[in-house]
Residue, then its C-alpha position, 0 to 999 in steps of 0.5 A: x387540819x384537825x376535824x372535831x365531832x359535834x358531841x363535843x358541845x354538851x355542857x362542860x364544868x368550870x374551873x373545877x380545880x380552882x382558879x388558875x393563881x390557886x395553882x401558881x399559875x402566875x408566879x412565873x412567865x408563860x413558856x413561849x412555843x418552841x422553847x421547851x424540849x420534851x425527852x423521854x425519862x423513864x417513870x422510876x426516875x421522876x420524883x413523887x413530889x415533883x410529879x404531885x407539885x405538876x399535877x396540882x398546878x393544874x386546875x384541870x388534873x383530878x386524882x387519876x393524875x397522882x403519881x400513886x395512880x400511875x405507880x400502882x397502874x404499871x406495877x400492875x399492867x406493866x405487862x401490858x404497855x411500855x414506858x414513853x413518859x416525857x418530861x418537858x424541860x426549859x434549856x433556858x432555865x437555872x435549871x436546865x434539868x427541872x421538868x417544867x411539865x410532865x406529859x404521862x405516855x405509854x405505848x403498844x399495840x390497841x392489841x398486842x399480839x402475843x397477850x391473849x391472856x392480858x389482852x386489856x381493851x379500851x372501852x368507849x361509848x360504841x353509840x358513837x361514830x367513833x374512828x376505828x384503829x386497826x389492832x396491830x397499830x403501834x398506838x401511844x396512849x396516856x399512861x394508866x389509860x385503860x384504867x383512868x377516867x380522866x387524863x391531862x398534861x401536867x404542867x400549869x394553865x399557862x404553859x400549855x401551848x408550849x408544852x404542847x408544841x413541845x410533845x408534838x415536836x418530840x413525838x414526830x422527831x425520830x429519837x422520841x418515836x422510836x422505842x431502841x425495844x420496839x424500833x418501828x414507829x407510831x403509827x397513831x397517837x391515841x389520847x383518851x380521857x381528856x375532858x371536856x373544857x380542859x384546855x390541854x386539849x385545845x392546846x394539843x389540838x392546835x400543836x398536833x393540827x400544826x403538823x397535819x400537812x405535814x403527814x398527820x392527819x389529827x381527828x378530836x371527838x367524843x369518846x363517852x360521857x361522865x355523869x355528873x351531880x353538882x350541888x347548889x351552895x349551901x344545900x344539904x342532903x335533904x334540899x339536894x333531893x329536893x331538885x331531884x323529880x317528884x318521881x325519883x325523890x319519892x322512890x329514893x326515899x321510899x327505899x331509905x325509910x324501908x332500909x331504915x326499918x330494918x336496922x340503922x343506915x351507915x356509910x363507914x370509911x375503912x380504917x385498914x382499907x388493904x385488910x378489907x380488900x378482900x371484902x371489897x372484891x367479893x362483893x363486887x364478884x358477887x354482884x358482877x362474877x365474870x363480867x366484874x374485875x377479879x374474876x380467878x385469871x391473870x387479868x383478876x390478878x393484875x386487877x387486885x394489885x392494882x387496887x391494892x397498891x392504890x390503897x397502898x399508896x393513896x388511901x393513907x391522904x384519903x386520895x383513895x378510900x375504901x366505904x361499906x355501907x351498912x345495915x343494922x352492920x351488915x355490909x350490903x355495899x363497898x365502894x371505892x372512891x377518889x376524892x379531891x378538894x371539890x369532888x368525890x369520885x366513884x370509881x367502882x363498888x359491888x353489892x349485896x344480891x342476897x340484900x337486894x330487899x334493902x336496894x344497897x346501890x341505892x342506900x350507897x349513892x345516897x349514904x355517898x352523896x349525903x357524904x360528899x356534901x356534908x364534906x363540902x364537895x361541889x360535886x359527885x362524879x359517877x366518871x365513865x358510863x351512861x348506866x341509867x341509875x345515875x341520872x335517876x340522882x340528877x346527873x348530867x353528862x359531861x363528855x371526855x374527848x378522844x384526841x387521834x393523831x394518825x401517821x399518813x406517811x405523806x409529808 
């Protein structure tokens, strides 16, 4: 039996990638369960464009699901987790080899023992009821889960039931849940960031629901919000501000007009995003100190090559981009944003504190929404969080869902 937390109803987007032939989804027959196998492939050995061509046959997969993502998280934090990634293949086909699904995993334990130093912690929404996991659990994740908003299978619309059952018979089959490194088995499967309306998740629930009798006991609930703008067709900058309250259109304005004054407002992409790196991390410390990502420790350290080898890796298709906002071309504002064919997606930014006269945060969201629509963007995806300021644009949350397998013992 698998139990589900009541939060899971707040609104959830459609369709965000696309519809599902956009992705391929019909070119071929739908697996049935229980004739795909899933193995485990070390990561170093999965081809980009085969990884890339699996997360684009997803409607549901948004830039954390690149290969670029998931190479720049372990050349950053492979210190902190270890390789489970399983490729899921079909003994039946011309090519028994060729992955027909990719299921990114990691695991260690929610906190290891002996990285004090690198301990990383997964945040979640603390004002919810939440099932807690002792510390010294052997715990398998999604990989790049620490530091990736959203998480999914791999693998197109149709698939997903087979490819689910096929993970959920892998991960209880003794070769897959022992690691020959680490010999004791899981004793959780703790999948974070899947969001809500994807149907991977109610395809992992059903396959790992399958087991619950069987020494499995499988809970899903919320895990936290993500507030989310989504535009009307056809609007522009000015009519978005117009849906906004007479209150927060008046201040917003207010502010643009004062910054305005002092010099002209721009949004400037970074053409040598590694070069200006450097500028990014000292607007964001100036703004967040010890409590942001660089802070001068070996946990700052892993934080500036992760977001160096994302900008190496992904700013070249503009799947990662480095912003400034400016004024009079002075740079109050950095942000750094993923971007896909219908979304921009802020995923961290520091500010000015000696600018805060010119009010950066809010000149960014509105250089950055002003941005996203003129670029075609259905929607602007502040990902995870509920800090009040973005609502204050007329966003609304959507849930990401946590989905929890905990070993019992009783078969």
């Amino acid at each position: 039996m698998t139990t589900a937390s009541p939060d899971l109803d707040l609104p959830c987007p459609v369709a965000p990638a696309g519809d599902a032939g956009a992705h391929g989804a019909g070119e071929l027959p739908a697996a049935a369960p229980g004739t795909l196998l899933a193995a485990r492939r070390p990561f170093g050995a999965i081809d980009r464009g085969t990884w890339d061509a699996l997360a684009a046959a997803s409607p549901w997969a948004t830039p954390f699901a690149r290969w670029g993502v998931h190479r720049a998280w372990w050349d950053a934090y492979g210190a902190n987790a270890h390789e489970q990634t399983l490729v899921v293949t079909d003994p039946a086909a011309a090519d028994p080899g060729a992955p027909v699904a990719i299921v990114p995993l990691m695991h260690r334990h929610e906190v290891e023992p002996d990285d004090a130093i690198l301990r990383t912690c997964l945040r979640g929404d603390q004002r919810l009821p939440f099932t807690p996991v002792a510390p010294t659990a052997k715990a398998v994740f999604f990989g790049a889960s620490y530091h990736a908003d959203y998480a999914t299978l791999l693998a197109r619309p149709g698939d997903l039931p087979a490819v689910a059952a096929a993970l959920a018979d892998a991960l209880g089959s003794p070769d897959c849940a022992v690691d020959p490194d680490h010999p004791a088995p899981w004793d959780v499967i703790d999948l974070r960031r899947l969001r809500c309306g994807d149907p991977a998740a109610d395809a992992l629930s059903a396959a790992f629901g399958a087991r619950a009798g069987a020494g499995w006991t499988v809970v899903r609930e919320q895990e936290e919000v993500c507030p989310v703008i989504t535009f009307e067709p056809g609007t522009d900058f000015d009519g978005f501000l117009g849906t906004l309250g007479k209150k927060e259109r008046h201040e917003i304005r207010r502010k643009l007009r004062r910054a305005e004054a002092a010099g002209d407002v721009r949004l400037a992409r970074s053409t040598d995003p590694v070069a200006d790196l450097d500028a990014f991390v000292d607007l964001h410390q100036r703004r967040w100190g010890e409590r942001g990502l660089f802070p001068a420790t070996p946990g700052g350290d892993q934080s500036r090559t992760f977001f160096r080898r994302l900008l190496e890796l992904l700013a070249d298709d503009g799947t990662v981009q480095l912003h400034f906002t400016t004024v009079a071309g002075r740079r109050v504002a950095a942000g750094i944003w993923f971007e896909d064919a219908t979304a921009w997606y802020l995923y961290n930014a520091g500010v000015d504190p000696d600018a805060r006269e010119l009010s950066p945060g809010v000149l960014m969201s509105a250089k950055a929404i002003e941005g996203a629509i003129e670029a075609g963007r259905r929607r602007f995806d502040y990902l995870r969080g509920d800090e009040p300021y973005k609502y204050e644009w007329g966003a609304v949350d959507e849930a990401i869902q946590r989905l929890l397998v905990v070993r019992t013992g009783e078969a």
